[in-house]
TIVEX-872037 format. One record per atom (N, C-alpha, C): x, y, z. Coordinates in pm, whole numbers, plus 50000, padded with zeros to 5 digits. Example, Ala and Ser with C-alpha at 12.3 -4.5 7.8 and 13.67 -1.06 7.14 Angstrom:
# residues 2
513194943150780 512304955050780 513204967050780 512854977550708 513674989450714 512905000350787 
//
This chain:
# residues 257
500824987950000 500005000050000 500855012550000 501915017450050 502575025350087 503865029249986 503995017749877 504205026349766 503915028749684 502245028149636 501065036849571 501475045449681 501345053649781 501335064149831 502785073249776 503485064549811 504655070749773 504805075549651 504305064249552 503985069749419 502985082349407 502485078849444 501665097249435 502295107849509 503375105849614 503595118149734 504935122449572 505345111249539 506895113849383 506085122249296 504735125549277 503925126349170 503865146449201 503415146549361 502865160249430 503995167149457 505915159749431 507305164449485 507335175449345 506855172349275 506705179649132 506215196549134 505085195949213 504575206749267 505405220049351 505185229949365 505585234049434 505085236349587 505815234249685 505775235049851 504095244949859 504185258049801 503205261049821 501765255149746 501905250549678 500725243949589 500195234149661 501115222949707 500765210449776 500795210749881 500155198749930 499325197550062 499335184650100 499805180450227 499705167050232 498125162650283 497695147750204 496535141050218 496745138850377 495655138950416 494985133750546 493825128750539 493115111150562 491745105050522 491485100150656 491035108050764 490465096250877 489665083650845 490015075450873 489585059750938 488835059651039 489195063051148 488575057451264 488865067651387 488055069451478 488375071751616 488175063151742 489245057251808 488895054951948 488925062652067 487235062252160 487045070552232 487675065752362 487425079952476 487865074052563 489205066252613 489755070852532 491635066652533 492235081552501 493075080652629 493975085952649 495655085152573 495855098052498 497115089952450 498055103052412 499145108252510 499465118052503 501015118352407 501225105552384 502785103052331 502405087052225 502925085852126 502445071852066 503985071052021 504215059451957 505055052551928 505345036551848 504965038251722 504965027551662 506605016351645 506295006551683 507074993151695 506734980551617 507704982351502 507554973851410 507804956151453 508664957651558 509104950051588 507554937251669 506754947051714 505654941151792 504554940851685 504274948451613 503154950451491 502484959751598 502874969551664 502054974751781 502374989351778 501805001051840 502065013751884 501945011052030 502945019952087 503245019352280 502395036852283 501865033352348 501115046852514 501195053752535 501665062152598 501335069552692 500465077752768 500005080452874 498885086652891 499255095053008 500275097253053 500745106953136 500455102153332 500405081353285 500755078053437 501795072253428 501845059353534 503245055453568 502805045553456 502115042453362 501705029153278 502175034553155 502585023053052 502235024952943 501575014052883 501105016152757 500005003552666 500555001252568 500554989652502 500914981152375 499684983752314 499524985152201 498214983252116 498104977651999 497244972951939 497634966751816 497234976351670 497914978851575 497514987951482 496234989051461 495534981751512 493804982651496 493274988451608 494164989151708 493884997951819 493254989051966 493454970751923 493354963552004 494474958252151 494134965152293 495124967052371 495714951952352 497244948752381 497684938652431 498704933652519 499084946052577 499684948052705 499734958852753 499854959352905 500204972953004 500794968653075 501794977053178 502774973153253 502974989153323 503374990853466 503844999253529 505265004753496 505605014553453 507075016053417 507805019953539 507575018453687 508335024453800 508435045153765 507505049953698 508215061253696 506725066953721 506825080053792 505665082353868 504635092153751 505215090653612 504405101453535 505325098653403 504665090453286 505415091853156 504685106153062 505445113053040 505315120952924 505575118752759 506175114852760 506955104552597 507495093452609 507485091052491 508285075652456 508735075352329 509345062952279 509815064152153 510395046752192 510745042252068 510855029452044 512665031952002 513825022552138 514725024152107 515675013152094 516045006451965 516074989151946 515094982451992 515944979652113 515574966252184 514884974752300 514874985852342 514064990252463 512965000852371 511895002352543 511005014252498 511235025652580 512335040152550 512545051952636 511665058652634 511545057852794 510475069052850 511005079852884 510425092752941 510965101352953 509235107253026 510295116053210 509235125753280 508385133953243 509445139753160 508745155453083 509495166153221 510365159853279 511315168153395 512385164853397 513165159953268 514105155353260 514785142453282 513955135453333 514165118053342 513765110353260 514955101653228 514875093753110 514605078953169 513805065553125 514315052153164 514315045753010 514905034053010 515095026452934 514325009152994 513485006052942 512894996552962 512764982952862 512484974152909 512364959352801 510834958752722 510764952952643 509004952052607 508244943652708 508894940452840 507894928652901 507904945353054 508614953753044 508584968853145 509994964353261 510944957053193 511844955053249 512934970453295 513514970953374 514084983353367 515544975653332 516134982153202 517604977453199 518314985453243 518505002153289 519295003453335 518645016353437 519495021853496 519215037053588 518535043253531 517825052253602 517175063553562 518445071753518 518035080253385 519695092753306 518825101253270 519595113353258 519255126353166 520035117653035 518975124252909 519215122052817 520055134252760 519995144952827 520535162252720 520045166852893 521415173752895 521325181953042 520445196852967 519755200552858 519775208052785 517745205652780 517885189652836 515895187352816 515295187552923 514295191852941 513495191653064 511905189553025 511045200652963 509755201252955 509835185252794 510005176052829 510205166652662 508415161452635 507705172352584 506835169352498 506675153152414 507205155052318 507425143652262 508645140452215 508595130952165 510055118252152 510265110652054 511415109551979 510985103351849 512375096151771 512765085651811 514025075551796 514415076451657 515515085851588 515495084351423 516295071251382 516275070851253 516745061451139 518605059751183 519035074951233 520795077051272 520715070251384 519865072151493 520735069251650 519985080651700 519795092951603 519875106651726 517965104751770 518115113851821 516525117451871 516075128151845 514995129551782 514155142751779 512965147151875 513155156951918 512675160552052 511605171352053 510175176052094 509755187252111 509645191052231 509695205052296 509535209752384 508045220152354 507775225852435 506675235352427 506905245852505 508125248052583 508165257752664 510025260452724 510395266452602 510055275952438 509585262252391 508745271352254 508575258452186 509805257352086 510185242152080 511225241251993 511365227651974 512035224751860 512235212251762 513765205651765 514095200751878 515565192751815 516085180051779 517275177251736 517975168651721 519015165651838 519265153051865 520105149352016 520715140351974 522405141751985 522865127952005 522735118352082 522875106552089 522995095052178 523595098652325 524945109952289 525345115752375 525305126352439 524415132452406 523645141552455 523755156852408 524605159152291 525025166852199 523965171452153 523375186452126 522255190452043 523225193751907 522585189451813 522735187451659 521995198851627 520825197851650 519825208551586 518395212251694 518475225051657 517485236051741 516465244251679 515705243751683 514985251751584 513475255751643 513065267651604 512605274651730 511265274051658 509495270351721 508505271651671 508025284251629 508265290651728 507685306151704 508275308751559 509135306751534 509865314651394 509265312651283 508185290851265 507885289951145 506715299651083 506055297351001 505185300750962 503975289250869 502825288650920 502905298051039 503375294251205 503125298751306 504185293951391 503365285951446 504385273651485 504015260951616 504295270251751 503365272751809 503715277051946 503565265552079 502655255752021 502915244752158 502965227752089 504595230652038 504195212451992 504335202952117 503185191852070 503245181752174 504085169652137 504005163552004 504165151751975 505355151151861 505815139051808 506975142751679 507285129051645 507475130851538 507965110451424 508225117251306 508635106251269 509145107751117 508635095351008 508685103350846 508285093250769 509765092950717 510165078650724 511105073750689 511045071650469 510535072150448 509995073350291 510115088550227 509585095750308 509555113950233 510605119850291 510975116250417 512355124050476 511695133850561 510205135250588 509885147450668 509125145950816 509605155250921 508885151651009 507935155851073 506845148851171 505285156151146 505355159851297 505135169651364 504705172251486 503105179551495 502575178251608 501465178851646 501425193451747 500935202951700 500625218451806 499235213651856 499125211651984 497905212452058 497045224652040 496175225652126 494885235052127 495085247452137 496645245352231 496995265552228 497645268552162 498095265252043 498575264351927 497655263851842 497575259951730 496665253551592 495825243151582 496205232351687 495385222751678 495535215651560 497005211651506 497125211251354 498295202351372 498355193251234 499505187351201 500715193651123 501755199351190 502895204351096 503995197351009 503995192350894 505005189050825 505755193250744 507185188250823 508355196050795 509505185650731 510095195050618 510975190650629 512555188950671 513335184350654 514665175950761 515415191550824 515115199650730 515955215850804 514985219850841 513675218650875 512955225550927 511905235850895 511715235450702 511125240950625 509655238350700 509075244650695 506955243750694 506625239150582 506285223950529 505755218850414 504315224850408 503645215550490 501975216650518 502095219550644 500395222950648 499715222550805 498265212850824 498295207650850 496675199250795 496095202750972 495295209150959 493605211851061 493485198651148 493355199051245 493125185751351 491785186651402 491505198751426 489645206251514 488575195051460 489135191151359 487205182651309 487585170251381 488285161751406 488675148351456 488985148851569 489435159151662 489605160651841 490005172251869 490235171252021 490765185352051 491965183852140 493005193152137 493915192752199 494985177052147 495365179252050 496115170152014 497695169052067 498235157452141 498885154052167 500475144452121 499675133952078 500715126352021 500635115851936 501715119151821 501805111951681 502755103251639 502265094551609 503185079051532 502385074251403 503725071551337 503195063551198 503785054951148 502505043651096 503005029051074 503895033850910 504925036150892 505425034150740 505225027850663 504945014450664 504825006150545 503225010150473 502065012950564 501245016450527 500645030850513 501515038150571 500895056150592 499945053350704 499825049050771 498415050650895 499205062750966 498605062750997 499075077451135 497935077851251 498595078451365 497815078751475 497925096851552 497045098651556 497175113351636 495965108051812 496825111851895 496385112452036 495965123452081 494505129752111 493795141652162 493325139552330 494375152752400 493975149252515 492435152652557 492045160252525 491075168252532 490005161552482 489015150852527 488325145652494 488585130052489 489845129552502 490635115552517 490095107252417 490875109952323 490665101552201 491905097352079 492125086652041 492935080851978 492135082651812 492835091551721 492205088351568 493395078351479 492655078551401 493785066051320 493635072151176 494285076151096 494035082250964 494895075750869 494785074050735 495805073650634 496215086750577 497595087650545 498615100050535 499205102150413 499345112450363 500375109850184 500985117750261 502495123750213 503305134150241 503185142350117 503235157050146 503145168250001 504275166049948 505525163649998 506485159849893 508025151149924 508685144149877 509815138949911 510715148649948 511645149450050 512695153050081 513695150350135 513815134650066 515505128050070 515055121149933 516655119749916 516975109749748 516535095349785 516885092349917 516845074550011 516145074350102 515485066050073 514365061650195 514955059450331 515095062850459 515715057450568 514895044250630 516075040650707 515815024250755 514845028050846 513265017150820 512365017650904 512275006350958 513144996650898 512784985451042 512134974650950 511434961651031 510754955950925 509524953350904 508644947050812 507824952150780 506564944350910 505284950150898 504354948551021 503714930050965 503714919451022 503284908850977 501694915450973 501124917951071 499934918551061 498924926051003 499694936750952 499134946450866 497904943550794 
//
C-alpha cells in the first residue's frame, strides 16, 4: 500500500511547497483513550502509550490493547521505540530505558542536560533523537550523547508552532510531522529535515487538543492522540512531497498489517 502512496507523494514532489498539501483520510476514532505520546514498533506490529501515568500500553495497529505494565516512573510524558528498549521520559528531565515485558535495563539518566519540559520523543533512522519541547517551543535533534545537533525554534515557522506536543518521522519522504495542541493550531505540521513548513493539515474536526503522533510506514496510517476529549484517531497520510533521494531504515515490515 505505501508505495502507491509514495507513488503519488513522487507525483505532488513535482509541485511546488506552496501548491501542495499533504493528504489526510480519517479511518477511525477510538474514544475514551487517552494517548498523550504514541510510538509505533515494528518490531511488535504494535504502537506503545502513553497517557501521562506511571503505565504504558501496547496496542495493536487496529487499536486492540495487548499489554500494560507499570514503568516504576511516577508520570510518563513520551516515549519512543529504542532497538531493543521502549525510552520513556518525565517531561522533567528523566529518562528510563525499559524491556517490552517493562523490564528496567538500566538507571534512571538525563538524556541532554539541555531537556526538561520533553513533549514528545521520536528515535530516528541515525541513532539521534528528535525532541519537542513547548516551553520555548522548539524542535531538536540529540545525540545518543547528549550533543544538540539541531534547534529550531516554533515561534519562527510560519505559520508558527507555538505548543508542539508530539513528533515522528516518515522514513519514505524524509519529513517530520509534529502535532501543536489547542493553544497552538490544533494542527499537524509537516516539515521538512531543516525545518522548512511543508503543510499544516487542521486537527479541530477529529479532536481537541492534540497530543501525540506515530506512523505505521509501510502503510501511511498515522495515529494522532487528543487529550482533550481523550481520544485516539487513526488516519491514512500521503506526504506533500519527498525530501530525501533514500528512503531511511524503518525497520521491518508489520506481519499483521
Amino acid at each position: 500500500m505505501r508505495e502507491v502512496l509514495t507513488s503519488v507523494a513522487l507525483a505532488l514532489a513535482s509541485v511546488s511547497a506552496s501548491d501542495a498539501n499533504a493528504e489526510i483520510f480519517h479511518r477511525e476514532t477510538i474514544q475514551n483513550f487517552r494517548a498523550v505520546s504514541i510510538a509505533y514498533d515494528a518490531l511488535v506490529c504494535g504502537i506503545w502509550v502513553a497517557n501521562e501515568r506511571n503505565e504504558i500500553v501496547l496496542l495493536s495497529t487496529f487499536g486492540k490493547e495487548l499489554r500494560r505494565f507499570d514503568t516504576g516512573m511516577r508520570s510518563v510524558r513520551s516515549l519512543t521505540v529504542d532497538g531493543d528498549t521502549i525510552l520513556i521520559a518525565s517531561g522533567w528531565g528523566e529518562f528510563r530505558r525499559l524491556d517490552r515485558n517493562g523490564r528496567a535495563v538500566e538507571a534512571p539518566f538525563r538524556l541532554s542536560q539541555t531537556l526538561y519540559d520533553t513533549e514528545g520523543l521520536h528515535r530516528d533512522a541515525d541513532g539521534s533523537f528528535l525532541v519537542v519541547e513547548d516551553d520555548p517551543s522548539r524542535l531538536l535533534r540529540i545525540a545518543p550523547d547528549g550533543t544538540v545537533l539541531m534547534e529550531l525554534f516554533g515561534d519562527s515557522f510560519d505559520p508558527p508552532m507555538t505548543e508542539p506536543q508530539g513528533v515522528t518521522r516518515d522514513p519514505y519522504s524524509g519529513n517530520m510531522l509534529v502535532v501543536d495542541d489547542n493553544e497552538g493550531l490544533n494542527s499537524l505540521f509537516e516539515l521538512a529535515p531543516d525545518g522548512r513548513v511543508l503543510s499544516v493539515s487542521p486537527l479541530s474536526q477529529y479532536g481537541f487538543d492534540a497530543e501525540g503522533v506515530a506512523l505505521q510506514p509501510e502503510t501511511g496510517t498515522l495515529y494522532v492522540g487528543f487529550d482533550g476529549g481523550q481520544a485516539l484517531a487513526i488516519f491514512d497520510w500521503i506526504p506533500s512531497e519527498i525530501t530525501i533521494d533514500t528512503p531511511l531504515d524503518r525497520g521491518p515490515d508489520c506481519a499483521f498489517s
